[in-house]
C-alpha positions as CSV (number, residue, x, y, z in Angstrom):
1,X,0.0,0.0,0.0
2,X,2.9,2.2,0.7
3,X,4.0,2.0,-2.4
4,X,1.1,2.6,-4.4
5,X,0.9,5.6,-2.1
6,X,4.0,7.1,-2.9
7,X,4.1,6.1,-6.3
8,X,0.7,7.9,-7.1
9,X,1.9,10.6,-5.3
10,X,4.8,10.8,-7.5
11,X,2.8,10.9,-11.0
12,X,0.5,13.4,-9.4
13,X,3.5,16.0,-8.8
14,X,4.7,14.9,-12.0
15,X,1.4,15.7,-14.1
16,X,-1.1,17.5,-12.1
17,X,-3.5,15.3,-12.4
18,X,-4.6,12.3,-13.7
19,X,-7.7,9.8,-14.7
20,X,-9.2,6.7,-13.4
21,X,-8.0,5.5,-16.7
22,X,-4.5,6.5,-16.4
23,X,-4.0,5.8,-12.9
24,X,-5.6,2.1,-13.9
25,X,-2.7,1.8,-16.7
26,X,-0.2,2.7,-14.2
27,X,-1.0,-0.2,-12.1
28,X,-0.8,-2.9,-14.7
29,X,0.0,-5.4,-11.9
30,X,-3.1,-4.6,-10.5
31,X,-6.5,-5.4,-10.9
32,X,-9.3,-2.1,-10.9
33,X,-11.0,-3.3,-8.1
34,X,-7.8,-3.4,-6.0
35,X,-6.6,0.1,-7.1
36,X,-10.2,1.3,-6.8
37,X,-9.7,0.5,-3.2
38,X,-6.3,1.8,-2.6
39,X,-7.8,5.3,-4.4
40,X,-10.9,5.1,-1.8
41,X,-8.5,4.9,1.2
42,X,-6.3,8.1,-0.3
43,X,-9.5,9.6,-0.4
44,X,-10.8,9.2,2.7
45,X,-7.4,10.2,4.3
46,X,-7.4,13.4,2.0
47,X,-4.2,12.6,0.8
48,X,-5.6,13.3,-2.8
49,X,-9.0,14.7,-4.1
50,X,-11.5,14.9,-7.0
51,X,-11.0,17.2,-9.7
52,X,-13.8,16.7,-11.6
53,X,-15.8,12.8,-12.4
54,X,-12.9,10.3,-12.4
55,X,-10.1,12.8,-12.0
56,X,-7.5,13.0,-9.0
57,X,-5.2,15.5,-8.1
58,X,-2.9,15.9,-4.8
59,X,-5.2,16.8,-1.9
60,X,-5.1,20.8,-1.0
61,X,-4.1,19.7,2.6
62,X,-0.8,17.9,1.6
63,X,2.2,20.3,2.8
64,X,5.0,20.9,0.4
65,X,8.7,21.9,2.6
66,X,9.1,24.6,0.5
67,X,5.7,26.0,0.9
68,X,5.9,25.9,4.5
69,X,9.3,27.3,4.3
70,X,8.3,30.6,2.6
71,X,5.0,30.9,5.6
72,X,6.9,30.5,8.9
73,X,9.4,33.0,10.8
74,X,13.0,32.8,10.8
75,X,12.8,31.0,14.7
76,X,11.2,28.5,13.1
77,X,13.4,28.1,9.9
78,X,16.7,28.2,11.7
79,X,15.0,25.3,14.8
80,X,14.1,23.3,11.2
81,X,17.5,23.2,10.0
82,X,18.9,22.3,13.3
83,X,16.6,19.4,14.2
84,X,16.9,18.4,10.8
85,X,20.7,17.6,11.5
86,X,20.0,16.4,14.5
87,X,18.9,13.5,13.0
88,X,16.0,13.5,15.5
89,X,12.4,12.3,13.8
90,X,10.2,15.7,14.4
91,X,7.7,17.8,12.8
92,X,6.6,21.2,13.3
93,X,3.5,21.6,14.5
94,X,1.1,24.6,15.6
95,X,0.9,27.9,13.5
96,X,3.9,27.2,11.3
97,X,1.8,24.9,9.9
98,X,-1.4,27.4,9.3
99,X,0.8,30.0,7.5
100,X,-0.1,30.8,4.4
101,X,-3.6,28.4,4.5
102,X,-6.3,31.0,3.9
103,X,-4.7,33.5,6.6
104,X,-1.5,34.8,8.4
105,X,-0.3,34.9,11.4
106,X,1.7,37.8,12.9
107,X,3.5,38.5,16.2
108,X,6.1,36.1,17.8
109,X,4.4,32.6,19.0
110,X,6.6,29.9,20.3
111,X,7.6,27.2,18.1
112,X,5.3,23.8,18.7
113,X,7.8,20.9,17.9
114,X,6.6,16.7,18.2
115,X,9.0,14.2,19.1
116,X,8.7,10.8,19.5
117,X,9.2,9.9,23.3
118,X,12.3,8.3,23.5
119,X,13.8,11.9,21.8
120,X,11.5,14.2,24.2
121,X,14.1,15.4,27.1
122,X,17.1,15.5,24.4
123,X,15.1,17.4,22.1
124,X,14.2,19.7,24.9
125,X,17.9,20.2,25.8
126,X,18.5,21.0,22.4
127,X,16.4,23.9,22.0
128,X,17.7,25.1,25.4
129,X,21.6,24.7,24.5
130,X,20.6,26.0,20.7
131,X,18.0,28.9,21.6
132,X,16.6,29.6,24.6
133,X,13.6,27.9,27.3
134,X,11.7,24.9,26.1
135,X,8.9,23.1,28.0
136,X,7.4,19.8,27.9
137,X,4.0,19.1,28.5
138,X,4.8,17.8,31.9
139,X,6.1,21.3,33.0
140,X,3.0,23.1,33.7
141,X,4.5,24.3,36.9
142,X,6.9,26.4,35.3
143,X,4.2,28.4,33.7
144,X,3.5,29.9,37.7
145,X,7.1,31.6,37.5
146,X,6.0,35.0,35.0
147,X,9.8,35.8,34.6
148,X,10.4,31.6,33.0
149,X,6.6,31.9,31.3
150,X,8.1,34.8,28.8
151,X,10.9,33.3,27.5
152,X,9.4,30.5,27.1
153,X,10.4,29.5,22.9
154,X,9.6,26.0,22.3
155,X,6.7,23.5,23.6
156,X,8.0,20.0,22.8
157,X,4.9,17.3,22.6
158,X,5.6,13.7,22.2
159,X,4.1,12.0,19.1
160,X,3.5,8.6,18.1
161,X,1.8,8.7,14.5
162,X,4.1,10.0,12.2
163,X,1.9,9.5,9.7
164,X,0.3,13.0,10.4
165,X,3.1,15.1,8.8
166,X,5.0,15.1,5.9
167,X,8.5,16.4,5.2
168,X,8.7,18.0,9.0
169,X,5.7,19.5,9.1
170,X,1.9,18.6,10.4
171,X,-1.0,18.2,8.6
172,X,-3.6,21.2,9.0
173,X,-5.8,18.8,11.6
174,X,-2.8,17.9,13.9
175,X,-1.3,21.3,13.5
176,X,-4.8,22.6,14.9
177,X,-5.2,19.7,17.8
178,X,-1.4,20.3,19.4
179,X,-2.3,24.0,18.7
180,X,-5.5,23.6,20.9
181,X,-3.3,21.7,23.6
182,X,-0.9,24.1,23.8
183,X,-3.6,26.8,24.5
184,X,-6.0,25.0,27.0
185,X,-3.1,23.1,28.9
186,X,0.0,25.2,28.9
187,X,-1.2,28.7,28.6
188,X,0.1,28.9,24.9
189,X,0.1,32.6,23.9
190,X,-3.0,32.8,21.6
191,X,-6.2,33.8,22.7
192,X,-8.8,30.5,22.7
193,X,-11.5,32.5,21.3
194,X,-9.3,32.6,18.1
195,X,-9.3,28.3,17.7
196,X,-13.0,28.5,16.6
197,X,-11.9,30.4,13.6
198,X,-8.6,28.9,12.9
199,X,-11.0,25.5,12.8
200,X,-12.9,27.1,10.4
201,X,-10.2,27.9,8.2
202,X,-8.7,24.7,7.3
203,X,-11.6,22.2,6.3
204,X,-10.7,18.7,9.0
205,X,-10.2,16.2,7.0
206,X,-12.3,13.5,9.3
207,X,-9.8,10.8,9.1
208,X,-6.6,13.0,9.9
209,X,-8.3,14.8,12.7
210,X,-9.7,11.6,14.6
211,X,-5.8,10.4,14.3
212,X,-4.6,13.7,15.4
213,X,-7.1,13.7,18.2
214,X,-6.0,10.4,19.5
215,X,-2.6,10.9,19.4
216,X,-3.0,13.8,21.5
217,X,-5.2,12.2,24.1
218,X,-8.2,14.4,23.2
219,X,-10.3,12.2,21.4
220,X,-13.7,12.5,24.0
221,X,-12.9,16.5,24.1
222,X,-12.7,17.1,20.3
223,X,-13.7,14.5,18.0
224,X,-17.5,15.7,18.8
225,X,-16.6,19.2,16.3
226,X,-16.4,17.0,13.3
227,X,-20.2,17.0,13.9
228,X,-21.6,19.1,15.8
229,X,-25.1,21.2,15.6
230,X,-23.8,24.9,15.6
231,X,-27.3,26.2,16.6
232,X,-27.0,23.6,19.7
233,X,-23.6,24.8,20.6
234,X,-24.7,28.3,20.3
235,X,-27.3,27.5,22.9
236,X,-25.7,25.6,25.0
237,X,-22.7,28.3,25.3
238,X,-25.3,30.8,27.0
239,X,-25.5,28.7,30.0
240,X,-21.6,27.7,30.2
């Protein structure tokens, strides 16, 4: 599957688009039915979209490096480059990956960064060597200390599904779910008024955001905005 995946890909950057036909005529190994069903699962996972009956392009939510590149600040370009050599797996997360996706953020916003576990305290010492303060997600308690809260640059999160980013950086649904984390649990400096609209912005793919959700242990706190009755939430936040 991983190789149909990133062999479509491939011809799609290549050409733009392509048919059913074409995409059939790539596969030659393949019956239809089976690439059918390998073209329903890219679906579903946004990874590519309809252009029109029976044509595919890449999906619109699929980050590009050098995309991102041109829509994040230089913090976040020179921390790339250095986790990069690392040779630490990582992705950006957060705003850098809004940038540039139907609006733009200004002003200075720490840098959300996800490691796996195991890299999670040496990432962290890293950024502090490299930069300046970094916190984890278990260091609420520094966020009491005003003087430590302000230079606070980096919030590392750990990460287990990989397959939510591409090429260092998060999807638009796990960019938005570690955004919302960082806001709600450690004080992250963007007002939480602002998430409804930031939501609103970037179309959840269903699949991506219910992985992203889980990941982040939020999955019975967010999954339920993939659905929701906006008169009913209206309503119900005027007795909250």
């Amino acid at each position: 599957m991983d190789s149909f995946k990133e062999s479509l890909y491939s011809y799609l950057l290549l050409n733009g688009k392509l048919t059913t036909q074409e995409i059939y005529n790539l596969f030659p190994e393949m019956n239809h039915k089976t690439v059918s069903w390998h073209l329903h699962r890219e679906l579903v996972k946004g990874n590519i979209q309809k252009d029109g009956h029976g044509v595919y392009v890449l999906g619109s939510a699929v980050p590009q490096s050098e995309e991102r590149q041109g829509n994040i600040p230089e913090l976040s370009k020179v921390v790339y480059r250095c986790l990069e050599e690392s040779g630490y797996d990582f992705y950006l997360s957060g705003l850098d990956c809004m940038n540039g996706l139907g609006f733009r953020v200004d002003g200075s916003y720490p840098v959300i960064v996800c490691v796996k576990d195991s890299d999670l305290k040496d990432t962290q010492l890293l950024l502090m060597r490299e930069f300046d303060l970094a916190i984890t997600e278990e260091e609420i308690d520094l966020l009491s200390e005003e003087t430590l809260k302000r230079r606070i640059q980096f919030v590392v999160l750990r990460s287990s599904d990989f397959t939510l980013q591409k090429e260092h950086f998060a999807f638009p649904e796990k960019a938005f779910v570690d955004l919302y984390y960082a806001v709600t649990r450690l004080e992250y400096p963007l007002d939480v008024s602002e998430l409804p609209h930031v939501l609103s912005l970037i179309s959840p793919n269903a699949y991506r955001f219910r992985r992203a959700t889980k990941d982040r242990g939020l999955s019975a706190e967010l999954d339920f905005l993939l659905s929701y009755n906006k008169a009913f939430v209206k309503a119900f936040a005027e007795y909250l």
